[in-house]
Each structure stands twice: as structure tokens, then as C-alpha cells.
N, C-alpha and C positions, 0 to 999 in steps of 0.2 A: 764091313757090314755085309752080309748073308745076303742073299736074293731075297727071300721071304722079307726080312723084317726093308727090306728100301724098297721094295713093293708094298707094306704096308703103311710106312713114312707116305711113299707118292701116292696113294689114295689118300691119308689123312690132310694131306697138303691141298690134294684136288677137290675135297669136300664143300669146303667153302667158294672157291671158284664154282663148282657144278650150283650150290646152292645158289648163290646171288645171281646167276643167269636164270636160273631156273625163277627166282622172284622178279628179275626182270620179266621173262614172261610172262608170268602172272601177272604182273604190271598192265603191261602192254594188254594183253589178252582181256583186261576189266576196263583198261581205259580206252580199247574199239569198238570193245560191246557197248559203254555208258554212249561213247559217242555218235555211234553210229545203227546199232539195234535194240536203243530203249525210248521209246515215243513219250519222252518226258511229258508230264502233264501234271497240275495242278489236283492231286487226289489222295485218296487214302487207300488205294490201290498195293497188296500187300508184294506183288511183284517188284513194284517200283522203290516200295521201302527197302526190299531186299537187293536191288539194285547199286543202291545211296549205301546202305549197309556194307555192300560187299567191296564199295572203296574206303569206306572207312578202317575195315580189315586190313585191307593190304596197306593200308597207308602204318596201322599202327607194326604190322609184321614187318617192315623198313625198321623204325624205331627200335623196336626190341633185337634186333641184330646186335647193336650194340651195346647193349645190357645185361651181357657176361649171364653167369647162370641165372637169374632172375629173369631174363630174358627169355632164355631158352622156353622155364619152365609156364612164365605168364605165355609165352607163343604154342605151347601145345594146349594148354588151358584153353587159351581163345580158338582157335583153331577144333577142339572138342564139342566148345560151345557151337560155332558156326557149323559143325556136323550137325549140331541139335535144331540147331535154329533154320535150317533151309527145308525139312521136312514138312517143318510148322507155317512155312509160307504156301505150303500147298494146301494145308488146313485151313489156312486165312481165309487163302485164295477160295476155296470153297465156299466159305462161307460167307465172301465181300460180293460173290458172284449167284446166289444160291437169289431167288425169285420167289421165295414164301414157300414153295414146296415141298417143304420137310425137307430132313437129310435122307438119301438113299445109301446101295450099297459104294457111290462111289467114297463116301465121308467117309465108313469105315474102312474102306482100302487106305485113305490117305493116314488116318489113326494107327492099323497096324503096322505102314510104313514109318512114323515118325516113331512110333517105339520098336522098330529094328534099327534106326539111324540112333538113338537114343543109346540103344543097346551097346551098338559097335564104337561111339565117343565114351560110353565109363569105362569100356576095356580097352580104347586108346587113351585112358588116361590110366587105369590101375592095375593095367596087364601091359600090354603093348603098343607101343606109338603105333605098330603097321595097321591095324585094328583102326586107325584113324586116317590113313593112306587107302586101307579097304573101305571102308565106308566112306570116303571122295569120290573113288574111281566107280563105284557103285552105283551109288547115288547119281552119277551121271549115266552110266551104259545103263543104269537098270530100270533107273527111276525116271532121269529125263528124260531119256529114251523111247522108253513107255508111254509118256503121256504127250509124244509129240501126236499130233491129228490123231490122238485118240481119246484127251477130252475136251468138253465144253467149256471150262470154266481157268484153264488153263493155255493163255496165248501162247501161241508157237514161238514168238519171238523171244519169250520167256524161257522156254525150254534149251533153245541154243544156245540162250546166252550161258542158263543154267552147266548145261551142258559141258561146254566150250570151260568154265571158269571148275569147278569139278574137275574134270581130270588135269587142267595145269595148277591147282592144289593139293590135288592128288599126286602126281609129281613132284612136288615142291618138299611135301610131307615125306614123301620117300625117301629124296635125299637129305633131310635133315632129322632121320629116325637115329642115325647114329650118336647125335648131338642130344637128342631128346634120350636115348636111353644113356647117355654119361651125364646129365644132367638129374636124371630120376636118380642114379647109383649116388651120386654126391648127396643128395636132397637126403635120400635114406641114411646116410652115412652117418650124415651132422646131424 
């Protein structure tokens, strides 16, 4: 065996090793935030759904590990969708938090960010998985980022947890973009 191709062997072998650590953190990183920076409480609060939500995710992203290419492909699926869906908790949020005084210009910031996250989940699903690794990592330095102590209607405690859970899905997406693009090539194939 050549250099190149048992260098490519030892990455294909470490893939999965890097990936399941990397859900383990993810793991961990949603179960310190649920337990210890979300002020659970009795509401309809759209942070809190998103909260509840986002162990639902990772619980079903365990599951489909082991569901061979249907797996793969249902995990970037959900995964595309939760791009779409965390944008839309800032739009909730606006509007569970909004005091009768019409929307301003912050509602339309929230609008054209959830159709740039909107944007970057159809091209990570019918261009390129990284397109959904970029819009994670994004989403967190750009968007949580942004809205720490700088709005009103959006708790700070929200933002880091946001934050925090974003880029180690944004990581998780990464390493498992390889999986996602042998998974899309089969899908097309048959």
C-alpha cells in the first residue's frame, strides 16, 4: 500500500471516531446548557421551545448514526431544517416579547436573517453539506454574537447557550460532510 492511499484508509477509519466525539460534545454541550443556563419555566417562551427542541435533535442525531444511508441522509435533512428553525426563534422571540408597539426596524433584521439561514440549509442540502457547517458556525459568531446585550427581547442567556450549541454543530457538520456527500452520490445514483 502507497503512502497516499493508507493515509487516506487512516482518515476514512478516523472519521467516525472524530465524528462520535464530536456528538458526544455536542451532547454534553446541550445537556450543561439545558441544565444549568436555561431558567426553565412554565411558558410559551420561544427560546425555551428552542431549548426542549434542540435536545430533541441531538437525541434523534444518536439514532440515525445507525441507520446506514437513510440515516445519513434523514441527519442532514434535520440538521438543514434546524438551520431554518433557529433563525425563526428570534422572529418568535420578537414577537412573544413585542409590547403592542408595532414591529420596528429590529423585526426586519430578524426577517432578512432567517432568509439568509434559509438560504445557506437549501444549498446545504442541494449544493453542499459545508453550506450547512457555514450557516452553524455563523449563525453563532454572527448572529448570536450580535444580539448578545444588544437586544431587548432577546435574553443573554439565550444567546450563549445559542452560541455555545452552533458552533459544536457546526463542528459535528463538518466532520460528517464527507458521509453526507457519499451519501448524496449513492442517493443520486439509485
Amino acid at each position: 500500500m502507497n503512502t497516499t492511499a493508507y493515509a487516506r484508509a487512516r482518515l476514512t477509519s478516523a472519521h467516525p471516531t472524530v465524528q462520535t466525539v464530536l456528538l458526544i460534545i455536542v451532547t454534553f454541550v446541550g445537556t450543561w446548557l439545558s441544565l444549568y443556563r436555561v431558567p426553565w419555566q412554565v411558558s410559551g417562551d420561544p427560546c425555551l421551545l428552542a431549548a426542549g427542541t434542540t435536545g430533541a435533535i441531538v437525541t434523534c442525531l444518536w439514532l440515525t448514526r445507525w441507520r446506514g444511508l437513510h440515516g445519513v441522509i434523514f441527519e442532514r435533512n434535520l440538521l438543514a431544517g434546524f438551520l431554518v428553525l433557529m433563525p425563526l426563534v428570534y422572529v418568535a422571540r420578537y414577537l412573544f416579547a413585542a409590547t403592542g408597539g408595532g414591529v420596528n426596524y429590529w423585526f426586519w433584521i430578524e426577517v432578512l436573517g432567517t432568509a439568509i439561514f434559509i438560504a445557506l440549509a437549501v444549498l446545504g442540502v442541494k449544493r453542499s453539506p459545508w453550506f450547512l457547517a457555514l450557516g452553524m458556525v455563523l449563525h453563532g459568531l454572527a448572529w448570536d454574537a450580535w444580539h448578545y446585550r444588544n437586544s431587548t427581547y432577546i435574553p443573554d442567556w439565550y444567546v450563549i447557550a445559542c452560541l455555545a450549541v452552533d458552533l459544536s454543530f457546526g463542528a459535528y457538520i463538518a466532520a460528517r460532510v464527507p458521509a453526507y456527500q457519499r451519501a448524496s452520490r449513492i442517493e443520486t445514483a439509485n
